[in-house]
PLY file of the C-alpha trace (Angstrom):
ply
format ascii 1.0
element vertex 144
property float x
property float y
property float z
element edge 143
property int vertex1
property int vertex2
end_header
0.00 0.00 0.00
2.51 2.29 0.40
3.01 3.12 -3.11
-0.34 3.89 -3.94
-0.89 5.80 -0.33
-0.37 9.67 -0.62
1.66 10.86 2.17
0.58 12.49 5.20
1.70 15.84 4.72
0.16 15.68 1.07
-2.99 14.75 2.28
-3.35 17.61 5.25
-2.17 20.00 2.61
-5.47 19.22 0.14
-7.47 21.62 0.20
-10.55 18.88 0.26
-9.26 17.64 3.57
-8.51 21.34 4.97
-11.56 22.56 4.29
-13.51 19.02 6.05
-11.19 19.72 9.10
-12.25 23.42 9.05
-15.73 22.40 8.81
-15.59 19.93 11.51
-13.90 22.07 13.72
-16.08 25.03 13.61
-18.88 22.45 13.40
-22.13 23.08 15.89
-21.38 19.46 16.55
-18.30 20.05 17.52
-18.19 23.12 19.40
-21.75 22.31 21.42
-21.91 22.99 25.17
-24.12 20.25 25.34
-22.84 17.10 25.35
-25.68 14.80 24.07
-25.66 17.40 21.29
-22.65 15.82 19.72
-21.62 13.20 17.04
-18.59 11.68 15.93
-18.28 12.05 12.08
-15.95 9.95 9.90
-14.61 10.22 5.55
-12.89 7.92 3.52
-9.89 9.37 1.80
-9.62 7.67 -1.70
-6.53 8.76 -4.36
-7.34 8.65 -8.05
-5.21 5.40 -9.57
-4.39 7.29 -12.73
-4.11 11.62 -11.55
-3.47 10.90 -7.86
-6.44 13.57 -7.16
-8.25 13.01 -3.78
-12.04 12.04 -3.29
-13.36 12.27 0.14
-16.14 9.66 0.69
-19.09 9.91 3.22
-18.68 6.88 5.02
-22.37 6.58 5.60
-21.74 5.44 9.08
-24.84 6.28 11.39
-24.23 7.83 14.96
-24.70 5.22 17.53
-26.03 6.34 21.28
-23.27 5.74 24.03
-24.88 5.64 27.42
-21.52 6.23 29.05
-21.18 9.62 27.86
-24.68 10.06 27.11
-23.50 11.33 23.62
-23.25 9.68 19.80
-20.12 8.36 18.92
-19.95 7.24 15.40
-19.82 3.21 14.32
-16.74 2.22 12.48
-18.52 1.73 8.64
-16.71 -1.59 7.48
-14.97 -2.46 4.76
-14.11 0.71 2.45
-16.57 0.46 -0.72
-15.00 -0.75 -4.18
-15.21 2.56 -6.39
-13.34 1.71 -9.66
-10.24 3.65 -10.35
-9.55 4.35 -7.00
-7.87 3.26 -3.87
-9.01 3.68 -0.33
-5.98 5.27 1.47
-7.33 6.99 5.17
-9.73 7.50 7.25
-10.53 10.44 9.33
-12.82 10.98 12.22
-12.98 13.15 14.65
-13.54 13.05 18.75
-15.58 16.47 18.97
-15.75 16.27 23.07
-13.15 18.46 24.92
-11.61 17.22 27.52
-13.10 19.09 30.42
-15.83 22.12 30.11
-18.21 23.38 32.83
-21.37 21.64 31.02
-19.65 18.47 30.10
-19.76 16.45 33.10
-17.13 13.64 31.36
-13.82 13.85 30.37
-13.05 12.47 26.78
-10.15 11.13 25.46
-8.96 12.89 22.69
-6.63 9.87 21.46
-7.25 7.36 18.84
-9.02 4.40 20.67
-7.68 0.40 20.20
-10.92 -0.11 18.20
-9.90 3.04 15.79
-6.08 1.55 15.47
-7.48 -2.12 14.70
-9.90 -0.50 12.42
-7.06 1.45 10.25
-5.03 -1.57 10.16
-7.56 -4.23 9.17
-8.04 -2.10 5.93
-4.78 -1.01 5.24
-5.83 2.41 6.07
-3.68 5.52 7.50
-5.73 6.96 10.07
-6.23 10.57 11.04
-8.13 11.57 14.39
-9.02 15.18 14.32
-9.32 15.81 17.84
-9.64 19.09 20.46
-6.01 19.31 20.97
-4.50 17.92 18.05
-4.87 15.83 14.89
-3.51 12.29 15.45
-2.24 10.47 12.79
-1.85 6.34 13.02
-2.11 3.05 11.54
0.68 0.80 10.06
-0.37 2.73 6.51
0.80 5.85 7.43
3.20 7.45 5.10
5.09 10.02 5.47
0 1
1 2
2 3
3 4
4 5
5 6
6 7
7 8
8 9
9 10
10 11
11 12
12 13
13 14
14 15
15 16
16 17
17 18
18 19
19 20
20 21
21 22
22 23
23 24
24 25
25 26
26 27
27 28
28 29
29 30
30 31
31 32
32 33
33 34
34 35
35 36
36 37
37 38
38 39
39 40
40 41
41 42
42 43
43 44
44 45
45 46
46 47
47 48
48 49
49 50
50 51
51 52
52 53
53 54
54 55
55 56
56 57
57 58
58 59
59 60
60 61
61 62
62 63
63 64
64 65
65 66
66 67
67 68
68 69
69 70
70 71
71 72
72 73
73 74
74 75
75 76
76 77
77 78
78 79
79 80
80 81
81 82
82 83
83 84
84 85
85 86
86 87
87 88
88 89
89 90
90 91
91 92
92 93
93 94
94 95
95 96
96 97
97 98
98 99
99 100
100 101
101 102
102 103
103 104
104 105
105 106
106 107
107 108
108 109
109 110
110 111
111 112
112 113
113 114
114 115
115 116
116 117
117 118
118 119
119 120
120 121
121 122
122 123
123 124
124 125
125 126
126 127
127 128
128 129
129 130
130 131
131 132
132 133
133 134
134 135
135 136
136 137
137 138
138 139
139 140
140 141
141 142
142 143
């Protein structure tokens, strides 16, 4: 995989995946005083086999209630979809609850969680965690 995976910087340069991190982070979702407000959301990061162009996917995944935190946290979708001429290469999601806050009653880890890491390397995916105080990147995938 690693010759057909971009490499990490070029992929936080696109402007495709600036402007989703942008939009996540100045999301209502994300930025919520209310907890039970927010949702985890997730993309697929495919690269064009032929141009190398990159095509962010919605993953489709549906929020899924956590009764821990009281919040939605998203489900990891499965296997990547097929989409001819084109590789999966990343994932991104994001952990959208700060780690302490006067309304937020929990603490949340903003690290990548064993499920995300086993997730990332089942597919042969790099993973990127946009989180409150700082991306994360991981996965066996990852390239430079």
């Amino acid at each position: 995989n690693a010759v057909t995976t971009p490499g990490l910087a070029r992929v936080m340069r696109d402007a495709k995946i600036v402007e989703y991190e942008r939009r996540v982070r100045g999301s209502v979702d994300y930025n919520n005083s209310s907890i039970n407000l927010r949702h985890e959301e997730d993309i697929f990061v495919y690269k064009n086999n032929q141009t190398g162009d990159l095509l962010l996917v919605n993953t489709m995944s549906v929020p899924k209630y956590n009764s821990l935190c009281g919040c939605f946290t998203a489900l990891h979708p499965g296997k990547p979809p097929t989409i001819e001429g084109y590789t999966a290469t990343y994932y991104i999601h994001d952990h959208p609850f700060p780690l302490t806050g006067p309304s937020v009653g929990i603490v949340g880890d903003p690290h990548p969680a064993v499920k995300d890491l086993a997730y990332v390397n089942t597919y042969n995916l790099g993973g990127i965690l946009i989180s409150h105080d700082t991306d994360y990147y991981f996965g066996h995938a990852i390239v430079p």
